[in-house]
N, C-alpha and C positions, 0 to 999 in steps of 0.2 A: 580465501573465502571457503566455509565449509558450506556444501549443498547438500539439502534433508529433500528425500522423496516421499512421497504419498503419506505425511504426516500431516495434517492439515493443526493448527490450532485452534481450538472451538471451545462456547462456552466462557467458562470462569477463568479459562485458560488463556483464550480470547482479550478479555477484561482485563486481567494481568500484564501481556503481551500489551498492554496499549498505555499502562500503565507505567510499564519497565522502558518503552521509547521517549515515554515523554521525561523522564529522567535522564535518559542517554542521547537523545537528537531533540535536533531544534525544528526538523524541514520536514514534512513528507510526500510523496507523488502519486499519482495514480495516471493512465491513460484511456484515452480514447483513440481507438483507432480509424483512422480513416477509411481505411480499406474496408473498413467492417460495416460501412454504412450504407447503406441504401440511401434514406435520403438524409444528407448533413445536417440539412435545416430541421427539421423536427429531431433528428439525435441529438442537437445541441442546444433544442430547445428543453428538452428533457435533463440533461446534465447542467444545462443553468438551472432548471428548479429545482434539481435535487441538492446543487451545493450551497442555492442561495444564503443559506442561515451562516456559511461560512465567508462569503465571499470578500468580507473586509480583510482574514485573513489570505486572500489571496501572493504571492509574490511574482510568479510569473506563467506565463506557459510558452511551451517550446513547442514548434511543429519539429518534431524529429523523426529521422529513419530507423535510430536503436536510440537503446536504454540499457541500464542493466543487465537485464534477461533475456530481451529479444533484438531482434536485428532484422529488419524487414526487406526481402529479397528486392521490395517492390510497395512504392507508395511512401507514405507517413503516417502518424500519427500525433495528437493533440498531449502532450504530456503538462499537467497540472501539477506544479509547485506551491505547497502551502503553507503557512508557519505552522508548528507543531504545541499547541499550548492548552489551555483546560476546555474552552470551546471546541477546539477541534479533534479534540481526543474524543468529545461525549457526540461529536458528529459522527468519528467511524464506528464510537461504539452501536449507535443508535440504528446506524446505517447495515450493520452487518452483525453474526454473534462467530463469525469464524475468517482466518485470512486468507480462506479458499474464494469464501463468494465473495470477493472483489471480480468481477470478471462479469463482462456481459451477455444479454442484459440481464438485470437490469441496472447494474453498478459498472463503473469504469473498471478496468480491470490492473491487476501489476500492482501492488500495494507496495510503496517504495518506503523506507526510513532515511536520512542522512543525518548526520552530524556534520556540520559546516559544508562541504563538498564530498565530502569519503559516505561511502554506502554501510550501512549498518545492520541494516535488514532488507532484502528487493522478493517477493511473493511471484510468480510466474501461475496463475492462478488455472488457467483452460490446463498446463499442461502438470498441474499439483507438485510443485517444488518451490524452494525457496532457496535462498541461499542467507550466512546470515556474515558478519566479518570475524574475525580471526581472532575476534576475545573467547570466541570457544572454541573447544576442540573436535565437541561432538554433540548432539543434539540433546545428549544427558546434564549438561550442563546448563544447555536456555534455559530447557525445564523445568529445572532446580531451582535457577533463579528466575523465571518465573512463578514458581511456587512459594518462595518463598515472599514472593509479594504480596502475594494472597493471604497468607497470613498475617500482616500487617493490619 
């Protein structure tokens, strides 16, 4: 896995980037942490309306202690598995214009991608890294091919 710091993708770039997953993964994640709540019931009342438009694609959620990016000394959190398809692409477009502000509030945070079960792209949003998998070598490479989605 190669890990990009303090590069956020934003914008057109953004648009791209959601574009080039929905080509290459089928799944994507995001979290809610539990630790981070004050009260559950109104955080979760807020994270059902804001996915509602999505929720048929729903697939599972996991209370987990880690994920990708993090690993929690202490506690859980609520990890959100979704299908990846034209619906829920124009949800995170609509929802965010960068893979930084995933992170709360007021969005769940951790923007995950998979393909089948293998990680493709995982966002570590509060602390600005990503990581993406080993079809690049260096972050000149996303880019590129994110850019060149854009001109399509």
């Amino acid at each position: 896995m190669l890990e990009i710091n303090n590069q956020d993708i934003k914008g057109q770039d953004y648009e791209a980037l959601l574009e080039l997953a929905l080509k290459k993964c089928d799944c994507f994640a995001f979290v809610q942490r539990k630790d981070m709540m004050e009260d559950e019931s109104v955080i979760m009342k807020l994270h059902n309306n804001l996915v509602e438009p999505i929720q048929k694609s729903l697939i599972k959620v996991n209370e987990q202690s880690s994920w990708i990016v993090t690993s929690l000394l202490e506690g859980t959190a609520y990890v959100f598995y979704y299908e990846l398809n034209e619906e829920t692409k124009n949800f995170l477009l609509s929802s965010s214009d960068s893979l930084f502000d995933w992170n709360r509030p007021p969005l769940p945070e951790d923007l995950m991608f998979f393909k089948g079960n293998q990680i493709w792209l995982a966002s570590c949003s509060h602390e600005r890294f990503f990581i993406i998998n080993d079809d690049y070598k260096h972050i000149g490479e996303l880019i590129e091919e994110i850019r060149s989605i854009k001109k399509r």
